[in-house]
N, C-alpha and C positions, 0 to 999 in steps of 0.2 A: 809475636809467636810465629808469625809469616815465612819471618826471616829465618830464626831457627829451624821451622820446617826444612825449606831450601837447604841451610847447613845440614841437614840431617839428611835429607832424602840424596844430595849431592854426594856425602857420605859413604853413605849405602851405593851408590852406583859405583863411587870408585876403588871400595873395598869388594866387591863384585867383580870389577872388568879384569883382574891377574887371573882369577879362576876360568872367568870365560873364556879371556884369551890364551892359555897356555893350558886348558885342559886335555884339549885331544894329544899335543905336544907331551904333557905329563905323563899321562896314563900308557900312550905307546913308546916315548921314549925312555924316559926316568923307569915305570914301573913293568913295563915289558911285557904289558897287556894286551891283548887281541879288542877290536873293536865290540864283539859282545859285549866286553866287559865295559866297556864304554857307554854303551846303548844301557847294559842292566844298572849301571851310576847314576845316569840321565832320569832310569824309569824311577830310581829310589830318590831323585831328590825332587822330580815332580811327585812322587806320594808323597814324601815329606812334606814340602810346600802345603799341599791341599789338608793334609792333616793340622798342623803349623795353624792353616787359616779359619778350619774347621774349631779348631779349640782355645782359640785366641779369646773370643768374646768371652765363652765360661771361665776361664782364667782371670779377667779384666773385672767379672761379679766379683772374688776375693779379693784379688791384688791391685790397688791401685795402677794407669796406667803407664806414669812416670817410670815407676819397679818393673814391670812389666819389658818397659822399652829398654832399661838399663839390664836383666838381665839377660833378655833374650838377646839382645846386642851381644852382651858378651860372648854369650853360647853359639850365636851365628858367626863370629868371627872365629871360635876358636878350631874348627874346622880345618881352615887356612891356616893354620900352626900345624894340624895333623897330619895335613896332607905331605905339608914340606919333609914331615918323618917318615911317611910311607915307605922312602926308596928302601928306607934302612930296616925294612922288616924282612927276613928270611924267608923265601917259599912263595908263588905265586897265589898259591888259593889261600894263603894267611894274607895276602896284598889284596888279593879280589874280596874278599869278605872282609874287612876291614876300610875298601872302598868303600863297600857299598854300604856298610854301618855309617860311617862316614858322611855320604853325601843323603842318607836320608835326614840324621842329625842336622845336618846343613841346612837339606830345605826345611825341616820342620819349624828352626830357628827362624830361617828367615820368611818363612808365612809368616809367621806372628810379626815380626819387625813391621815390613809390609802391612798388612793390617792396621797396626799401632799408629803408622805414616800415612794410612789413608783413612781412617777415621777421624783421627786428629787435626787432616789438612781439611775435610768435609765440614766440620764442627767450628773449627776456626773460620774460614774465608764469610763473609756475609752473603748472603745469594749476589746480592745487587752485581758484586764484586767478581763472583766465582769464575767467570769465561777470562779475564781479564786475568788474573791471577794463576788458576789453573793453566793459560798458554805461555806466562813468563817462569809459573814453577818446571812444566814440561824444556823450556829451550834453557832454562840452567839444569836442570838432571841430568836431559841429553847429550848436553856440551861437556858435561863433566867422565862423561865415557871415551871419546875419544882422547881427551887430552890425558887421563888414566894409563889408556891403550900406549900412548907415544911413549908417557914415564916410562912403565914395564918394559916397550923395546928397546929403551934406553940402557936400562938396567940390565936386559938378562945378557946385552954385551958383553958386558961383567959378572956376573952371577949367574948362578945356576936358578935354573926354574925353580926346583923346592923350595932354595933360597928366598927366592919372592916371595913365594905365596905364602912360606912361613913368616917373615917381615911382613908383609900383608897385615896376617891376621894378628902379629903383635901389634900394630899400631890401629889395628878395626877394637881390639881390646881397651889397649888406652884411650881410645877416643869413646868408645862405650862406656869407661868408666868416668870419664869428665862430663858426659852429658848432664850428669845431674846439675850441672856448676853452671848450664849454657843459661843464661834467661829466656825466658817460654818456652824451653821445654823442661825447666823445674816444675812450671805449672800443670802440666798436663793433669 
């Protein structure tokens, strides 16, 4: 179950690093947005998150957490399909209000994923174990961000930002829906 952690949390970082890295590029190039509106993105997808983490445990009393991580995954990724549509929406304050719908959806999704990934890696590791584990889970999550970052500069040579981020969150999708198929984290 270790292992699939890693695969999962490694996941999660690098369906993360398009958005991070080409967000301010996004918003002021593609959508033609003034930094407020960048700043008011940022405030809605930290409320998200905190809500996301706020309401994960209540969710977790009904819904198994397996379902849980499957469909909030989904929901976290599909964000990254949204965004890449953004350009194509008429009108800046139909683009700014539908950012910032957007990125609270976002973080909401991914408080709960989060959550899901840190309960689950808490519950698994054995104390004895946990410094030992927890420093090898941190330098593969963290490794898995820049090497992300390189992909994406590779790519947006060729493609268009939207482009990414929407491939992005198709394949944060597909991979959300295979989790159930991963071993140990069927079990959850």
């Amino acid at each position: 179950i270790i292992l699939a952690l890693m695969l999962l949390g490694a996941m999660l970082n690098f369906f993360s690093t398009p958005f991070s890295s080409f967000f301010t590029i996004f918003v002021a190039d593609n959508l033609k947005l003034s930094a407020a509106a960048l700043s008011g993105a940022n405030i809605c997808l930290t409320v998200g998150m905190g809500l996301g983490s706020f309401v994960c445990p209540l969710i977790e009393k009904r819904i198994p957490r397996r379902w849980v991580l499957l469909f909030s995954g989904v929901l976290f990724a599909i964000p990254q399909v949204l965004f890449g549509l953004l350009p194509f929406w008429a009108g800046q304050w139909v683009c700014l209000l539908l950012l910032l719908i957007i990125c609270l959806f976002d973080g909401f999704f991914s408080g709960i994923v989060n959550v899901v990934f840190s309960a689950s890696f808490m519950e698994s590791v054995d104390r004895d174990y946990m410094a030992r584990i927890s420093g090898l889970t941190n330098a593969v999550l963290c490794c898995t961000m820049p090497v992300a970052a390189l992909f994406c500069s590779g790519l947006a040579l060729f493609l268009p930002v939207p482009l990414i981020l929407a491939l992005t969150g198709a394949l944060g999708i597909a991979f959300f829906l295979c989790v159930r198929w991963i071993p140990g984290l069927r079990d959850l």
